[in-house]
Backbone as CSV, one residue per row, in Angstrom:
resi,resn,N_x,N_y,N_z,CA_x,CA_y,CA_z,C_x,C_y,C_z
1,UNK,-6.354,47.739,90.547,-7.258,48.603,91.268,-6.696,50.022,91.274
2,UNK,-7.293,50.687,91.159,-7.184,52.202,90.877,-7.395,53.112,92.143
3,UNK,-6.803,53.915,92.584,-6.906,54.658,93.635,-7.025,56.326,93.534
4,UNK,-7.734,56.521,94.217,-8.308,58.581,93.998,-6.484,58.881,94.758
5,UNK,-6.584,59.522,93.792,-5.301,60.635,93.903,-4.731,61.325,95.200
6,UNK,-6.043,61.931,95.875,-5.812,62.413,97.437,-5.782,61.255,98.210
7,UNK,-6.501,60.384,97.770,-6.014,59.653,98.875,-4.695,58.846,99.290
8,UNK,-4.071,58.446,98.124,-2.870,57.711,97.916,-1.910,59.121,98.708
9,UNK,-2.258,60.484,98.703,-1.324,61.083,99.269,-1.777,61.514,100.588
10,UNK,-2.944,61.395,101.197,-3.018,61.233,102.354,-1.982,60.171,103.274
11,UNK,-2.264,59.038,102.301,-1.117,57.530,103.157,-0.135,58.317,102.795
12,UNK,0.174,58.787,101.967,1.711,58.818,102.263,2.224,59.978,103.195
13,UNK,1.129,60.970,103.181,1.403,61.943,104.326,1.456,61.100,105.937
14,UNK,0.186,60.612,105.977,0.526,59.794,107.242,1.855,58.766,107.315
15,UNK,2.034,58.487,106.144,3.199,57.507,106.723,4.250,58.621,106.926
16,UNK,4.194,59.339,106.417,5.406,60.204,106.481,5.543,61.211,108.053
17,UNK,4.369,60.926,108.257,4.585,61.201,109.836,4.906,60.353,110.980
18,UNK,4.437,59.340,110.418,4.488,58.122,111.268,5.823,57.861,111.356
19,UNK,6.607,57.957,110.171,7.992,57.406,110.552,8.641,58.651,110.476
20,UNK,9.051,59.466,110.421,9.656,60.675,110.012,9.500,61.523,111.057
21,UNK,8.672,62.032,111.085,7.977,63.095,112.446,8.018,62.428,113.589
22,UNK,7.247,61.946,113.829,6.900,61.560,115.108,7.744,61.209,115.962
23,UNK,8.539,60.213,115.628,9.411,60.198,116.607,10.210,60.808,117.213
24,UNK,10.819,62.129,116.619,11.254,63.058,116.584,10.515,63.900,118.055
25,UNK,9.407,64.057,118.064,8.842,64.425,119.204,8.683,63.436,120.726
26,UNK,9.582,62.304,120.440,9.642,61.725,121.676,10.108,62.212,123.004
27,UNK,9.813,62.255,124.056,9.914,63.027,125.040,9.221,64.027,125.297
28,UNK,8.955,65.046,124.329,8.382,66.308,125.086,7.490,65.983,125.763
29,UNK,7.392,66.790,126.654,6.515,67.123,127.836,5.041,67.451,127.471
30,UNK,3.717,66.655,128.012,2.208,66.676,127.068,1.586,67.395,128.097
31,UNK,1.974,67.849,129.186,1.287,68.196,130.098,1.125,70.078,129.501
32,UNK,-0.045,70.382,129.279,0.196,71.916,129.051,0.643,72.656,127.819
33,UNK,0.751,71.312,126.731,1.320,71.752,125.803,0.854,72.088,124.595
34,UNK,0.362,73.681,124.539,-0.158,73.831,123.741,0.056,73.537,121.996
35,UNK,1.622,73.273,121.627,1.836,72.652,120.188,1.606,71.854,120.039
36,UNK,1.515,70.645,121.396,0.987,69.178,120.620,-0.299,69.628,120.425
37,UNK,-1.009,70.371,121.334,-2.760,70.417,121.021,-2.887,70.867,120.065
38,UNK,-1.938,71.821,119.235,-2.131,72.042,117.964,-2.034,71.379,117.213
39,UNK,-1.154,70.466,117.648,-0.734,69.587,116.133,-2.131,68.820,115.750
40,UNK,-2.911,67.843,117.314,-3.494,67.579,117.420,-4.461,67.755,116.723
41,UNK,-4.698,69.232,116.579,-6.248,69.712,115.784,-6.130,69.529,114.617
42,UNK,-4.874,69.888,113.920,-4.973,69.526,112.535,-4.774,67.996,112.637
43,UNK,-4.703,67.445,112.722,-5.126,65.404,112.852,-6.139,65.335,112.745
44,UNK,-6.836,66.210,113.510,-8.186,65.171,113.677,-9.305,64.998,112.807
45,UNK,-8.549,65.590,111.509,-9.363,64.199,110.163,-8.479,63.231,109.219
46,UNK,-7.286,62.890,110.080,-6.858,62.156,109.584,-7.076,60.859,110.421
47,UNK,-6.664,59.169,110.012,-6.753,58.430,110.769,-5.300,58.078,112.042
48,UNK,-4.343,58.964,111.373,-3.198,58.826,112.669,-3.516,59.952,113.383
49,UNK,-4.907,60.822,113.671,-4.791,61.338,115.144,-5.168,60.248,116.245
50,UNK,-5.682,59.198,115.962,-5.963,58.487,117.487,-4.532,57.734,117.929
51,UNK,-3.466,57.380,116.905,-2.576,57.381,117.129,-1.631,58.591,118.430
52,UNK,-1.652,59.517,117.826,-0.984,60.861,118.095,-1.932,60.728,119.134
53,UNK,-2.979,60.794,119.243,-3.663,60.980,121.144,-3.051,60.224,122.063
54,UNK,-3.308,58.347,121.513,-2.498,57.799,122.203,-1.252,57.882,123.231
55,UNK,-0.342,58.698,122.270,0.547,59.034,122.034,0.942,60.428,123.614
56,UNK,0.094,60.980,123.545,0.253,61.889,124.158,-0.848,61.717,125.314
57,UNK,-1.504,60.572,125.731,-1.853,60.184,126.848,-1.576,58.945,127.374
58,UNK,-0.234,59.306,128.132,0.370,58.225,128.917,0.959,58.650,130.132
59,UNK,0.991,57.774,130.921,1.727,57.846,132.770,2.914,58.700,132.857
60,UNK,3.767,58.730,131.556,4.965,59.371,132.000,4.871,60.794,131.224
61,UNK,3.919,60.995,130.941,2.938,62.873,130.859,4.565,63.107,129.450
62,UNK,4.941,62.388,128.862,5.821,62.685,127.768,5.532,61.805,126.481
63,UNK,5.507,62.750,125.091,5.030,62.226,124.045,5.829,61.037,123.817
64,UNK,5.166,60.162,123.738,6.029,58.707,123.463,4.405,57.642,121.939
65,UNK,5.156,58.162,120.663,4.463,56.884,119.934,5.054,55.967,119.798
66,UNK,3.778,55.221,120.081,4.415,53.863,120.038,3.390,52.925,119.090
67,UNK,2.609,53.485,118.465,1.718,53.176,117.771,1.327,53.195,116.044
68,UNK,1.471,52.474,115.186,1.016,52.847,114.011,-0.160,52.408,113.570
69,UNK,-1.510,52.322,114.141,-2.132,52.141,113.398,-3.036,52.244,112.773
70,UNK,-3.047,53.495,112.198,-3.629,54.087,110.940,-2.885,53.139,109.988
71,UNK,-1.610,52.408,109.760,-0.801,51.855,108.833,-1.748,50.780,108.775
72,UNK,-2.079,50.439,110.086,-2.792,48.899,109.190,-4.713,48.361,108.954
73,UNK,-4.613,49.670,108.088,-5.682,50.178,107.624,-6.095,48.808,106.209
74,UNK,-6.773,48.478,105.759,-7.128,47.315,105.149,-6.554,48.005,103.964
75,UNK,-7.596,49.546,103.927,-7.166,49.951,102.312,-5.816,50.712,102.122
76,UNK,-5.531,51.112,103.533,-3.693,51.061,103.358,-3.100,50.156,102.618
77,UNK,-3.328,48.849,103.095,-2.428,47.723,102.631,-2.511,47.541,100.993
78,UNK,-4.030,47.642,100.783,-3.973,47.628,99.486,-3.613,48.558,98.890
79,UNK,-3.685,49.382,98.612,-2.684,50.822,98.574,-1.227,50.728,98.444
80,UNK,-0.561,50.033,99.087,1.154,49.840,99.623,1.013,48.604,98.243
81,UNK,0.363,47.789,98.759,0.708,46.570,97.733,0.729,46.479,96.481
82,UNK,-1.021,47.338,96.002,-0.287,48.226,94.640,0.464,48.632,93.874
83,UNK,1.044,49.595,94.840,2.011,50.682,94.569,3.350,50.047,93.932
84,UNK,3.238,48.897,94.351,5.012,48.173,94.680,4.765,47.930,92.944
């Protein structure tokens, strides 16, 4: 199976946030914060912004992901499995 070009690098952009980035921003403070809302905006045509919202709406008002799943996207998988 053959895959469009942008998209194979979309996954890998998202994964590359998913594991790479993101965690990296654990802790900061979501209350008021205008860089996550930025980051935010540029997400939101990818499928890890509902992740990243998640992410930044929780009880302890600090970015905490804990979520991947944009990863387990059907045509992710096929995508990954491919690839190998």
């Amino acid at each position: 199976m053959l895959f469009d070009k942008d998209k194979a690098l979309e996954f890998a952009y998202e994964e590359c946030l998913v594991l790479k980035i993101f965690p990296k921003l654990r802790g900061v403070q979501t209350r008021n914060n205008q860089h996550l809302t930025k980051i935010q905006d540029l997400l939101k045509d990818f499928s890890v912004s509902s992740d990243f919202k998640q992410a930044m709406e929780n009880d302890s008002k600090e970015f905490v992901f804990n979520s991947a799943n944009c990863l387990n996207n059907a045509e992710y998988e096929k995508f990954s499995k491919s690839s190998l």
